[in-house]
C-alpha positions as CSV (number, residue, x, y, z in Angstrom):
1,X,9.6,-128.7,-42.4
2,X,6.4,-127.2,-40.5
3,X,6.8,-129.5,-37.5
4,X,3.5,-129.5,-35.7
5,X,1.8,-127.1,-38.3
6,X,-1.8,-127.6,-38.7
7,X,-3.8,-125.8,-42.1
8,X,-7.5,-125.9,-42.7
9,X,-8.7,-126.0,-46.2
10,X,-12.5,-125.4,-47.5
11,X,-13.6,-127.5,-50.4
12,X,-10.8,-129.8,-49.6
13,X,-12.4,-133.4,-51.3
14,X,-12.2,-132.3,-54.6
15,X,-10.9,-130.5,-57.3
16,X,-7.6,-128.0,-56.4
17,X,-8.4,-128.2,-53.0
18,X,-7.9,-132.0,-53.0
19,X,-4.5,-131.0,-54.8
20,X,-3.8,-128.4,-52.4
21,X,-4.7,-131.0,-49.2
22,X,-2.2,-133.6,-51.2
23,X,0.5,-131.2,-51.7
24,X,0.5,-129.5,-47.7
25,X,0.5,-132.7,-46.2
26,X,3.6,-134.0,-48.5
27,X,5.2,-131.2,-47.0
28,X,4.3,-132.6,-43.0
29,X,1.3,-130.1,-42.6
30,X,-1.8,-131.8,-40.7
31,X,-4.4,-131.2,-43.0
32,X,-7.9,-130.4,-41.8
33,X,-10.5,-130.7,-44.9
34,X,-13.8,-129.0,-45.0
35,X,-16.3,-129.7,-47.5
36,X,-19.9,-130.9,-48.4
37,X,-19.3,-134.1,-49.4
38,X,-16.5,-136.4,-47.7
39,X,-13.3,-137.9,-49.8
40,X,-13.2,-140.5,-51.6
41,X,-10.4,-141.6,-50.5
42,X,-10.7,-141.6,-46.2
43,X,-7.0,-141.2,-45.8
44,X,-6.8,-137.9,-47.9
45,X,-7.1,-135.5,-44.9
46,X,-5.8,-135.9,-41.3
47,X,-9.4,-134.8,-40.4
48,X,-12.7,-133.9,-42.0
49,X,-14.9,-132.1,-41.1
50,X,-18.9,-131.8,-42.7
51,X,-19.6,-128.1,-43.8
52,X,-21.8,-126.2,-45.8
53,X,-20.8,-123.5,-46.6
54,X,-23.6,-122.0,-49.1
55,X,-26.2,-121.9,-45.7
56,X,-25.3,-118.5,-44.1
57,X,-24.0,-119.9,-40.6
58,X,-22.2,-122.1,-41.9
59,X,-18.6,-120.8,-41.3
60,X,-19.4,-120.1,-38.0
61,X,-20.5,-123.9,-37.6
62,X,-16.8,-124.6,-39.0
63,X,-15.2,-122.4,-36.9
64,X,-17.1,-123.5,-33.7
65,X,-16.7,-127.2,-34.4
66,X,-12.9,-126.2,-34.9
67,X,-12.7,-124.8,-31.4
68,X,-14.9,-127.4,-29.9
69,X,-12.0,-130.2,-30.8
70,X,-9.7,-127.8,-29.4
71,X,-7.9,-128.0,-33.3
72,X,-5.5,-124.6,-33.9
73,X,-5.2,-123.7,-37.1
74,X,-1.8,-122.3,-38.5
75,X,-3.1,-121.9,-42.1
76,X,-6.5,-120.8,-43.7
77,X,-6.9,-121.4,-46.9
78,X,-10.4,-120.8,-48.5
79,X,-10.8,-122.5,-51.5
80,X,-14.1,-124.1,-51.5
81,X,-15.8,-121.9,-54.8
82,X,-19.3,-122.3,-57.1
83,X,-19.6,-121.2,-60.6
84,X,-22.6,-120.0,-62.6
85,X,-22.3,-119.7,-67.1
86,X,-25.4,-117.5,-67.1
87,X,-26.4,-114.1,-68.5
88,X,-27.4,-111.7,-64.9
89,X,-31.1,-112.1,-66.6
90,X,-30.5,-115.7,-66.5
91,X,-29.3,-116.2,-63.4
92,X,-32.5,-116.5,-60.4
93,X,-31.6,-114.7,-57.0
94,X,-31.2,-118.0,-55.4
95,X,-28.3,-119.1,-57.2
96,X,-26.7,-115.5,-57.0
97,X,-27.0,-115.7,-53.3
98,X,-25.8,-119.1,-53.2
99,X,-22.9,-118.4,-55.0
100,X,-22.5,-114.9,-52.8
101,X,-22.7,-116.7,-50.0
102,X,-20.0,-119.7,-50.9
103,X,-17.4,-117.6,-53.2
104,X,-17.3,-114.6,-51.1
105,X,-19.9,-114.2,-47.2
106,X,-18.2,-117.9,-46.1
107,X,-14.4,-116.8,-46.8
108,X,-15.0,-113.2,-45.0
109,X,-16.8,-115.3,-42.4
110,X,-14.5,-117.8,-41.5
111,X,-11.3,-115.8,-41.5
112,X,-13.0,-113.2,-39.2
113,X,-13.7,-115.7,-36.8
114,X,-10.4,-117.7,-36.9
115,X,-8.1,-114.1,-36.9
116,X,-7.2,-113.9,-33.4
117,X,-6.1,-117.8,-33.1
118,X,-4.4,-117.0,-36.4
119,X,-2.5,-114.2,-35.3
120,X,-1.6,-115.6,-31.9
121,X,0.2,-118.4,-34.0
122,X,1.7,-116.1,-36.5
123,X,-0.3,-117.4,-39.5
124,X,-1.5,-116.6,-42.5
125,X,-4.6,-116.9,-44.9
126,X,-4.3,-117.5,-48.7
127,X,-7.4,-116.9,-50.3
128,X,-8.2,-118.6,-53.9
129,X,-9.7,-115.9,-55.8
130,X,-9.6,-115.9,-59.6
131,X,-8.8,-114.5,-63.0
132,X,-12.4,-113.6,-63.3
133,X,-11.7,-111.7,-60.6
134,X,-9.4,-109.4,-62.4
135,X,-10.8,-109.7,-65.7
136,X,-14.8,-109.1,-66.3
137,X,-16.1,-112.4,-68.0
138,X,-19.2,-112.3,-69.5
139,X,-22.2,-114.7,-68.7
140,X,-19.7,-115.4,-65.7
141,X,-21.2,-111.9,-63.8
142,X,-21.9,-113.2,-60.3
143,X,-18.9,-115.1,-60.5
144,X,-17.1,-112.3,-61.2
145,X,-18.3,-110.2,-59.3
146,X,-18.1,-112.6,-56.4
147,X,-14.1,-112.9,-56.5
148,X,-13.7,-108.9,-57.3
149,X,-15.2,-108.9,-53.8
150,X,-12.7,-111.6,-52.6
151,X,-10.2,-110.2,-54.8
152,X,-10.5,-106.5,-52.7
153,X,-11.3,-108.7,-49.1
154,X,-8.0,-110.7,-49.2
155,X,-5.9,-107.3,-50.5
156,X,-7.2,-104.7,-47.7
157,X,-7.0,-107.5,-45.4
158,X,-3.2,-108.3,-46.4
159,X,-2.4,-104.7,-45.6
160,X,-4.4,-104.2,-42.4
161,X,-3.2,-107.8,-40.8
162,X,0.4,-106.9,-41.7
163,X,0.6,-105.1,-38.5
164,X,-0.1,-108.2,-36.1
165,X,2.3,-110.2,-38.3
166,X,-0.4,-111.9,-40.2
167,X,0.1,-113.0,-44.0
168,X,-2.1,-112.9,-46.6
169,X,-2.3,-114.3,-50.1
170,X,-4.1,-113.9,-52.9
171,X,-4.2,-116.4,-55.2
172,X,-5.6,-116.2,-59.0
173,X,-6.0,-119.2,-61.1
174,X,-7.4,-119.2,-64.4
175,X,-8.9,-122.2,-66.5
176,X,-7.3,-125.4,-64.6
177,X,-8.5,-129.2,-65.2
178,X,-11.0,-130.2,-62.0
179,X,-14.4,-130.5,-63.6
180,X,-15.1,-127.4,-62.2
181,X,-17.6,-126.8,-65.2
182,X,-19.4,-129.7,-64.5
183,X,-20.7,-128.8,-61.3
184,X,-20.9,-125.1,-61.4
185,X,-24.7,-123.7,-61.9
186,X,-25.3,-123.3,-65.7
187,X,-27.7,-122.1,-68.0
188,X,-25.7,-121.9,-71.1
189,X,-22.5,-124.3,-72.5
190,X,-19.4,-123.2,-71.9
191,X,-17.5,-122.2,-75.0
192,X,-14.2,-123.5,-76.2
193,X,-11.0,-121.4,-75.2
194,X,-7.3,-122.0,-75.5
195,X,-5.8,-123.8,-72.9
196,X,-8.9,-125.3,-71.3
197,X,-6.7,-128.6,-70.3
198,X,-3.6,-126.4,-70.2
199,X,-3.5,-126.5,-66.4
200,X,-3.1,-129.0,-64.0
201,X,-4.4,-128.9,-60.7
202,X,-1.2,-130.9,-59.0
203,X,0.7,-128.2,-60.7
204,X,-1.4,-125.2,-59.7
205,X,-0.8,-126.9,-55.4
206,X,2.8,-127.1,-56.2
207,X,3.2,-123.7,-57.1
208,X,1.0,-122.7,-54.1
209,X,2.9,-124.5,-52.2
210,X,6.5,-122.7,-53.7
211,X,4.4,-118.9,-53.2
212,X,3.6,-119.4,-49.9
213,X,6.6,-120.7,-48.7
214,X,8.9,-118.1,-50.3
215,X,7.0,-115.4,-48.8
216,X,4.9,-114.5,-51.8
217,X,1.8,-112.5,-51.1
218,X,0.3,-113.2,-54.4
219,X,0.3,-116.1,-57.4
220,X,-1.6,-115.7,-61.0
221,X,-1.6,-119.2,-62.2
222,X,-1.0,-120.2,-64.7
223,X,1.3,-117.2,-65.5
224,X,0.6,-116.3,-69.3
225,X,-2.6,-115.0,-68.2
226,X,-0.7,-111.9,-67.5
227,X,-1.3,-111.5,-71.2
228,X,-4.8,-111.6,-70.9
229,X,-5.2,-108.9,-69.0
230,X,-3.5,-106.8,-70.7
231,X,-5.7,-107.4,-73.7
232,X,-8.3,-106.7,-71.8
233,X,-7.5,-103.7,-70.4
234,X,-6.1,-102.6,-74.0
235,X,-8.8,-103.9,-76.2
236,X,-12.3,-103.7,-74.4
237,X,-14.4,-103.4,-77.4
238,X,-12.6,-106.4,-79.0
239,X,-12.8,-108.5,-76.3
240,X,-16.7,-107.5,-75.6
241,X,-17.5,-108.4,-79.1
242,X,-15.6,-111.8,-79.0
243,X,-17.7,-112.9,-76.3
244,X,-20.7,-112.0,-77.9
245,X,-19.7,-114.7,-80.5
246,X,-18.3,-117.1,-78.1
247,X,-21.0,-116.8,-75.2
248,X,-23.9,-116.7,-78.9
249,X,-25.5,-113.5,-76.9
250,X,-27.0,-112.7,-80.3
């Protein structure tokens, strides 16, 4: 049991980050939550703390308001994450940078600034990235693009943070059940796909959980996406065209 362990999670009120906050704490972590919006439940988090992180500064608020309580963190895990289901014409430039700023500036941000507290404890970072960001996704672009950034941030930093005994990481989840539809930035429905509801978000923490604790340094969740990939690395021009129908780009 991580007696006296503390992790910090971003978008920790809702959706797998309120699973992820669950699941630490079952294991004896002290959870610290940061979000936009505070629980539901007040006794969800051993602390919250009010961030936002789609304003520029705000992981450096977070981090100075960390070291202001004198709280140590053992344990970063940035999870808070926009969408946006819009064609790159679609999307405006304030949306893109919000969504830069939240998916990929606040992670870089806030792990830069906690990294020497972090390594003095002999911690670690996991970074929820995504599918999307293995896999292009059509009229998902910024997203995409967002967590290819995060995707190549949380790899290189794995490697270069290995030598002060700092682990990294990288998490990719694929379509799980939290509503994240509904509040991501849309200008377009989201089509059907197999396997929409396939995933839950209690199981996606527990299996977080089982990675990081076995010394993994990555997760693809749930695992037959593996198959994915490999279609579309194998069959661009079929995949392309499939969304096409799906996304109705004609």
């Amino acid at each position: 049991m991580p007696e006296g362990k503390t992790v910090l999670i971003t978008g920790a009120t809702s959706g797998l980050g309120a699973a992820l906050a669950a699941r630490f704490r079952r294991d004896g972590w002290r959870v610290i939550g940061a979000a936009r919006r505070e629980p539901a439940d007040p006794d969800a988090l051993d602390c919250f703390l009010p961030a936002d992180l789609s304003d520029p500064d705000g992981a450096a608020a977070l981090a100075a308001e960390l070291q202001r309580r004198n709280f140590t963190v053992d344990l970063l895990i940035n999870n808070a994450g926009i969408g946006a289901y819009a064609t790159w014409d679609e999307l405006d430039s304030a949306a893109l940078r919000r969504l830069m700023e939240v998916d990929f500036f606040a992670p870089v941000a806030l792990t830069k600034a906690l990294l020497p507290a972090l390594r003095a404890r002999g911690g670690g970072v996991i970074n929820i990235a995504s599918v999307a960001g293995l896999a292009w996704v059509p009229c998902m672009g910024a997203y995409s693009a967002a967590k290819f950034a995060l995707t190549a941030f949380s790899r290189t930093l794995a490697v270069e943070e290995s030598v002060h005994g700092l682990r990294v990481m990288t998490v990719y989840p694929g379509r799980i059940s939290t509503g994240f539809s509904s509040r991501s930035h849309s200008c377009r429905p989201v089509p059907e796909t197999p396997g929409n509801a396939a995933a839950s978000a209690a199981e996606f923490a527990e299996r977080v959980w089982r990675a990081w604790t076995r010394g993994r340094r990555s997760l693809l969740y749930p695992w037959w996406y593996c198959f994915f990939l490999w279609f579309v690395k194998l069959c661009p021009g079929f995949y392309a065209r499939e969304n096409i129908r799906r996304w109705k780009l004609r």
